[in-house]
C-alpha positions in Angstrom: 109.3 98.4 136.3 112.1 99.2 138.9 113.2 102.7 138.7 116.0 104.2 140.1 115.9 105.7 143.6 118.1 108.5 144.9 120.7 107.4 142.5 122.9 109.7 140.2 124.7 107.9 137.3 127.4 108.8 134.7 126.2 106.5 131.7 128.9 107.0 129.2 127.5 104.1 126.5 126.8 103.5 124.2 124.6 103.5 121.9 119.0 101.2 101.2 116.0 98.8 101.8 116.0 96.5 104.5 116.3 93.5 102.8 119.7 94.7 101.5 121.0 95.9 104.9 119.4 93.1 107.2 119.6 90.5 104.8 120.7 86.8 107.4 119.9 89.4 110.4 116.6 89.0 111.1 113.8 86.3 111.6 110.4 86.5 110.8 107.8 85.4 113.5 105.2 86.1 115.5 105.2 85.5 119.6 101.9 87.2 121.1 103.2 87.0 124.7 105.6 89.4 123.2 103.0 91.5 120.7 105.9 90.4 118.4 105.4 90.9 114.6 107.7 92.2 111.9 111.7 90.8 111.8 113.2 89.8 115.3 116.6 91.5 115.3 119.8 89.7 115.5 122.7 92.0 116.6 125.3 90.2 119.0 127.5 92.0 121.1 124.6 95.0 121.4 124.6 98.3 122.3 121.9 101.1 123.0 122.5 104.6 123.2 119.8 106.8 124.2 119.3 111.0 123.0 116.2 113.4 123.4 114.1 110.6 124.3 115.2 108.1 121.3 117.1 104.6 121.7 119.6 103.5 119.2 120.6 100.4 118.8 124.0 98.8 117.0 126.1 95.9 117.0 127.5 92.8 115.5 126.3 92.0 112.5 128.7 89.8 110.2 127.6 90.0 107.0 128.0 91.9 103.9 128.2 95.4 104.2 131.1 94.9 106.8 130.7 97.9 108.9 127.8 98.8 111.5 123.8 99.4 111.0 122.3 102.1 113.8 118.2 101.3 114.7 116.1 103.4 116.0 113.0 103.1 118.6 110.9 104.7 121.1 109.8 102.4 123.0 112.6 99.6 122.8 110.6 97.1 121.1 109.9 98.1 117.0 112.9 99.4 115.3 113.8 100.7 112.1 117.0 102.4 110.5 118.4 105.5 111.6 118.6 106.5 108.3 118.1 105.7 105.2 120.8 103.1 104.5 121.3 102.7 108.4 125.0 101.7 107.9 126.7 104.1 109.7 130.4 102.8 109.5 131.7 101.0 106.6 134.5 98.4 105.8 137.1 100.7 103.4 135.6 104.3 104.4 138.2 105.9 105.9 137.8 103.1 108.5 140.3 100.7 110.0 139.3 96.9 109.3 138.9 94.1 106.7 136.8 91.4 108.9 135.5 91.3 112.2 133.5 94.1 112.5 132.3 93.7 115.8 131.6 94.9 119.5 130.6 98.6 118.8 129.7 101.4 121.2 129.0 105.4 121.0 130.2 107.8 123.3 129.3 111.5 123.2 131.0 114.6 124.2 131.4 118.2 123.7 133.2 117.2 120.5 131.3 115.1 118.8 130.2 111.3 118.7 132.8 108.6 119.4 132.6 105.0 118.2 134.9 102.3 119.3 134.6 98.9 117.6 136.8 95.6 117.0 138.4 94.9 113.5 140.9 92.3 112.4 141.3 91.7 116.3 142.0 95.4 117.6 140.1 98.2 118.8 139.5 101.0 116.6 138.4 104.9 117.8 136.4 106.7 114.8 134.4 109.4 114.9 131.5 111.6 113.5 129.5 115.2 113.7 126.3 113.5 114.1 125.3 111.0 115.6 123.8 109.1 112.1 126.5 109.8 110.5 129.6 108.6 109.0 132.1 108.0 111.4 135.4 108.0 109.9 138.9 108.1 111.4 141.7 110.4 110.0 144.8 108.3 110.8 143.2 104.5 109.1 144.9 102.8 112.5 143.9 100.9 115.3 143.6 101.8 118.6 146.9 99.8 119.7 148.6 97.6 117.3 151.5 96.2 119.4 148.9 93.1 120.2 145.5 91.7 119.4 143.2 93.2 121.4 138.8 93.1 121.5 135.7 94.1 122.9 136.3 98.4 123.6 134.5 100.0 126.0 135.2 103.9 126.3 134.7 105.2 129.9 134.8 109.4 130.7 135.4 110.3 134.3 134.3 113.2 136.2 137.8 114.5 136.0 137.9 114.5 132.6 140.1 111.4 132.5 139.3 108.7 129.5 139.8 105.1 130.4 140.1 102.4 127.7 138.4 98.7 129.2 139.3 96.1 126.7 140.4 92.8 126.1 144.2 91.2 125.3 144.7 87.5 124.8 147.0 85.4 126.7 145.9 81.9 126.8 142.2 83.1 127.5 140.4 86.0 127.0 141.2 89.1 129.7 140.1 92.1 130.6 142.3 95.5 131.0 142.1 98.8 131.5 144.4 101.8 130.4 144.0 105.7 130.3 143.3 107.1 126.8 144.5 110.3 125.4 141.9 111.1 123.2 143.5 113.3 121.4 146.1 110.9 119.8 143.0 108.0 120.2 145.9 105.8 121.8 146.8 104.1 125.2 148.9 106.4 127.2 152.5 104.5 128.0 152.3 102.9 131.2 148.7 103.1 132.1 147.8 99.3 131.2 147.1 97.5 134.0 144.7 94.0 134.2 141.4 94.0 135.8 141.4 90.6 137.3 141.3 87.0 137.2 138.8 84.0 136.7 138.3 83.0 139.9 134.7 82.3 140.5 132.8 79.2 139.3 130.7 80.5 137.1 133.4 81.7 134.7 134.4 78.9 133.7 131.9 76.0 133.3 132.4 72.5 131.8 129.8 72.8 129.3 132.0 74.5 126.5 135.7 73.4 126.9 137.8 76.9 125.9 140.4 78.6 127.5 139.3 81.3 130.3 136.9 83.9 128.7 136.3 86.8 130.0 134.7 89.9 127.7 132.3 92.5 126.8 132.5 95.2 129.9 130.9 97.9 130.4 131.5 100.9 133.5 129.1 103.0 134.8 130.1 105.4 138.5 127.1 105.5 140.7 127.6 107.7 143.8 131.8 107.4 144.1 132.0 103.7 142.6 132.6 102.0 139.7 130.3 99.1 138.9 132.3 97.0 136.1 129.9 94.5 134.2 131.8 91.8 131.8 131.0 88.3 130.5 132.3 85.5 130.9 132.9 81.4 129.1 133.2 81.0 125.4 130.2 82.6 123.3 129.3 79.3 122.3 129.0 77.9 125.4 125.4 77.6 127.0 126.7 79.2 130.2 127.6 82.2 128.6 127.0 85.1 131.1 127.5 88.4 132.8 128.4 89.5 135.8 129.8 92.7 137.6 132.7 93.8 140.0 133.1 97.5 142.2 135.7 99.5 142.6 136.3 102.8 144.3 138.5 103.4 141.3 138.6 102.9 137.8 141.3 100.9 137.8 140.4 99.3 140.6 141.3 97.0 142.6 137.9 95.5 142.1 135.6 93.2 144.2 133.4 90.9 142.6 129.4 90.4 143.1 129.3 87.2 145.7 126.2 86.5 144.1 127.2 86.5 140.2 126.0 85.6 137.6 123.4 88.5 137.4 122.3 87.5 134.1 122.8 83.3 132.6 120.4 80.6 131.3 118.9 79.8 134.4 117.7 83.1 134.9 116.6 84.4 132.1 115.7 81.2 130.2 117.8 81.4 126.9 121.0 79.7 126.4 124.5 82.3 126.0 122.8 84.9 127.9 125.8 87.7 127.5 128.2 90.6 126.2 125.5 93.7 126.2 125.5 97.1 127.9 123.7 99.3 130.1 121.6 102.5 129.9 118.9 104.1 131.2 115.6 104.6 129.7 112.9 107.3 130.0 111.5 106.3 132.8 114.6 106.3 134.7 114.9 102.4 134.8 118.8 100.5 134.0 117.9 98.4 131.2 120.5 95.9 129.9 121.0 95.1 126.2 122.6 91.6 125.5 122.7 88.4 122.8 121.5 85.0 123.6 121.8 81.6 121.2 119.7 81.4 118.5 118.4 78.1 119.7 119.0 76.0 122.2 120.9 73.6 119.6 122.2 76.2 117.1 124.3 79.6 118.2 124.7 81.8 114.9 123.3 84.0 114.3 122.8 85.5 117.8 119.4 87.0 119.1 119.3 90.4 120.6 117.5 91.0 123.7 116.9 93.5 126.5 116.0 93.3 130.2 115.4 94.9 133.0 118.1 95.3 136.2 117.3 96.0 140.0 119.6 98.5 141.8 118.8 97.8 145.8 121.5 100.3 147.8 123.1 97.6 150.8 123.0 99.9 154.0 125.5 98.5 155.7 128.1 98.2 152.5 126.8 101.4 150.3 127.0 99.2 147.3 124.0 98.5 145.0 123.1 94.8 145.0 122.3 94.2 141.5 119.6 91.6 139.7 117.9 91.1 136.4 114.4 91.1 135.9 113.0 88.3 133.9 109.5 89.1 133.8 110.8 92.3 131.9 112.3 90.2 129.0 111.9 92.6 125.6 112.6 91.0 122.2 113.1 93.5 119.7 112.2 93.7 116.2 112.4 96.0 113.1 109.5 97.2 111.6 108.2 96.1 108.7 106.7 99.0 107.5 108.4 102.5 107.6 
């Protein structure tokens, strides 16, 4: 394992029977170079929140119940529900959304547990006590409905200031950023602004012919910058991948890694390697959640998977140079006994 050195983070991420709630989520299996037994989970689009020394794990699901299922684990590879129906949000309670449950992630503060999620193509703020629990919203309303908009990531600064990363269509997948108030759970007027452009090979690859994709971000600060990771091609493409930009703000402007992708095919062996998160385990190591194909000829349902990332400080720039591990490769499954 690689653990972090000297390095102080703000990690704002997230994070019935089971036949009826996994039922088309899971395949059984064995692989002994991963002590894998039980159900191999299938969550795209994942995300893993840790508290008092548990993981929890959600994501994209879609199936019947629409909504989200939270996991639980301590030690990232066995999982089971959270509780005893694990479906933590649902389709028609007091939620926002119809279809397209996806792209979920919990924040925590002082006032309780946030969840932001895509339904019927916008983000959508709920919220709950506990962090099992129901999350609900009071006003049944999106996020911002004056466009189609994806993929939410919820990002608190030191200053108290809550920034909105997202994704608006305009021939091609984009990423944006605006303030939130979260008070009213909307975009405060004026504070949209665009992350950045395709502009290095890898995003945008012949071997799935799309528009520009660019997706899935996540933002952690590490000592006075922002580290911005995102995906990018079509999901169904085998190049699917993920790679990060800095800032010194979190709007930006934002340089790029010269060296991305940090995470794709050829590195971690699996085709549409992409759209995950970060956190920190209990050792103190940056582990990153993220989906893959679920064969090299067949992409649905998506494979869940979690690695490893190297922080190495540059002394000359002060910017952490950034790789994945792929000898630390963890499939997860659920338990079949609870």
């Amino acid at each position: 394992m690689h653990k972090r050195s000297n390095v102080s983070a703000l990690l704002l991420i997230g994070i019935t029977t089971l036949p009826a709630v996994f039922s088309g989520a899971c395949s059984t299996g064995k692989d002994k170079g991963n002590e894998f037994t039980g159900e191999e989970i299938l969550f795209a689009d994942p995300t893993i929140y840790t508290e008092n020394g548990k993981y929890y794990l959600t994501g994209t699901r879609n199936r019947e119940p629409l909504g989200f299922a939270l996991l639980e684990s301590t030690d990232l590879k066995s999982w089971k529900p959270a509780r005893p129906d694990s479906m933590i949000l649902r389709g028609g309670n007091s939620t926002f959304g119809t279809q397209g449950f996806w792209a979920p992630q919990i924040l925590k503060t002082e006032d309780g547990y946030w969840f932001t999620y895509t339904a019927n193509e916008q983000t959508v703020l709920a919220k709950s006590d506990h962090l099992a629990g129901d999350y609900t919203q009071k006003d049944i309303t999106p996020i911002d409905n004056s466009e189609k908009n994806i993929d939410s990531f919820l990002f608190r600064d030191d200053d108290g200031k809550w920034y909105l990363y997202h994704v608006r269509f305009d021939n091609g997948n984009f990423l944006w950023v605006g303030e939130l108030d979260p008070a009213t759970g909307s975009i405060i007027e004026g504070s949209l602004s665009r992350c950045f452009k395709n502009d290095q090979p890898w995003e945008v690859t012949e071997a799935y012919e799309s528009d520009p994709v660019m997706e899935g971000p996540t933002v952690i600060k590490l000592e006075g910058k922002y580290y911005l990771f995102y995906s990018a091609n079509h999901f169904m493409s085998p190049d699917y991948a993920v790679g990060y930009a800095v800032a010194d703000s979190p709007k930006g402007p934002w340089i790029k890694n010269l060296n991305n992708p940090i995470i794709h095919r050829d590195i971690v062996g699996e085709k549409g390697s992409g759209h995950g998160d970060l956190f920190a385990d209990n050792e103190g190591n940056y582990r990153y959640v993220y989906h893959v194909h679920n064969s090299d000829s067949v992409v649905s349902p998506r494979r869940t998977r979690i690695l490893t990332l190297n922080f190495d400080k540059n002394p000359e720039t002060g910017i952490y140079d950034i790789t994945a591990d792929p000898n630390s490769i963890i499939k997860p499954f659920i338990t079949e006994k609870q």
